[in-house]
C-alpha positions in Angstrom: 0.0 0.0 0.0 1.2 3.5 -0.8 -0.3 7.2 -0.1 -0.6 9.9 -1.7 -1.0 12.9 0.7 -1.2 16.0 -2.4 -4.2 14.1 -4.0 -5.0 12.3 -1.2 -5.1 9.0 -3.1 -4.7 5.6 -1.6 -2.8 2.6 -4.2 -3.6 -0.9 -2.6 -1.6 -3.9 -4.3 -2.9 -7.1 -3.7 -1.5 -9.6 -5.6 -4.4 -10.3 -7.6 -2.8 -8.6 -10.6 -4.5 -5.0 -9.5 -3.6 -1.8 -8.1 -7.3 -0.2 -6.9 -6.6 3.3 -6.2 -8.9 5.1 -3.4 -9.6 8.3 -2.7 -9.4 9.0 0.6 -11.6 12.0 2.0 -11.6 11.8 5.8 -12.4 10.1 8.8 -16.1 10.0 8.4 -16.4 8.6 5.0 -15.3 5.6 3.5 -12.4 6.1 0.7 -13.9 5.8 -3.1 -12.1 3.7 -5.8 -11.3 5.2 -8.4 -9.8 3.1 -10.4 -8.8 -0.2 -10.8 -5.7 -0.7 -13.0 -3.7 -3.9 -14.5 -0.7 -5.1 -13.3 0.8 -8.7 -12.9 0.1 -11.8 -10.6 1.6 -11.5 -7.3 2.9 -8.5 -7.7 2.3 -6.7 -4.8 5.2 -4.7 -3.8 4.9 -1.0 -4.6 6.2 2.3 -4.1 4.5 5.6 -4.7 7.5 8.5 -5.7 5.7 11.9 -5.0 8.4 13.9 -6.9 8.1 11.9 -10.0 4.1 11.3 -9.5 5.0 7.7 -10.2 3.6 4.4 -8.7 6.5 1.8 -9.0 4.9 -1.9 -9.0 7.4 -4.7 -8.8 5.9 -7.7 -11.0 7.8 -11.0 -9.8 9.5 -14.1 -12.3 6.9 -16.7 -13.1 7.1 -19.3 -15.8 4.9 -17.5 -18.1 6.9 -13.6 -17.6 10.0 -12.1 -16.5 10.3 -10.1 -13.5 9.6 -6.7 -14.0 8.8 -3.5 -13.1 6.0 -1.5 -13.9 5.9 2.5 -13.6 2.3 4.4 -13.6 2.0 8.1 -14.0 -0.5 9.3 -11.7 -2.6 12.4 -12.4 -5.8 14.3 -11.3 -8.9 13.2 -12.5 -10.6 15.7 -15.2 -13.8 15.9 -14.5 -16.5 15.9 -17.7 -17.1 19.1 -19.1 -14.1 20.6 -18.7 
């Protein structure tokens, strides 16, 4: 799991071959996927880099892939209309 504290977005790696990203308004409410984005099986180590705005994702060896590593920008969202 990494935060983001500027956009106040949560990135939750699983192992299922995810990353669900959360937004995470406050105590009271419950955070709000926003997204749910591919990655690999079992790869659930991750590191957020706020300078770079980049969620790292490590994606392990398996018989099928090499081990590798995944990089996702990270952004506001636009709302419609604009």
């Amino acid at each position: 799991m990494s935060y983001d504290p500027a956009m106040r977005r949560l990135y939750v790696m699983g192992g299922e071959g995810f990353v669900d990203v959360f937004h995470v308004f406050d105590a009271r409410r419950e955070p709000a996927r926003l997204a749910r984005l591919r990655t690999a099986q079992r790869a659930r180590t991750g590191l957020f880099i706020p300078e770079l705005q980049t969620l790292v994702v490590a994606a392990p060896h398996t018989t099928n892939r090499t081990a590798s590593v995944l990089l996702f920008q990270t952004r506001p969202l636009v709302s419609a209309g604009h």
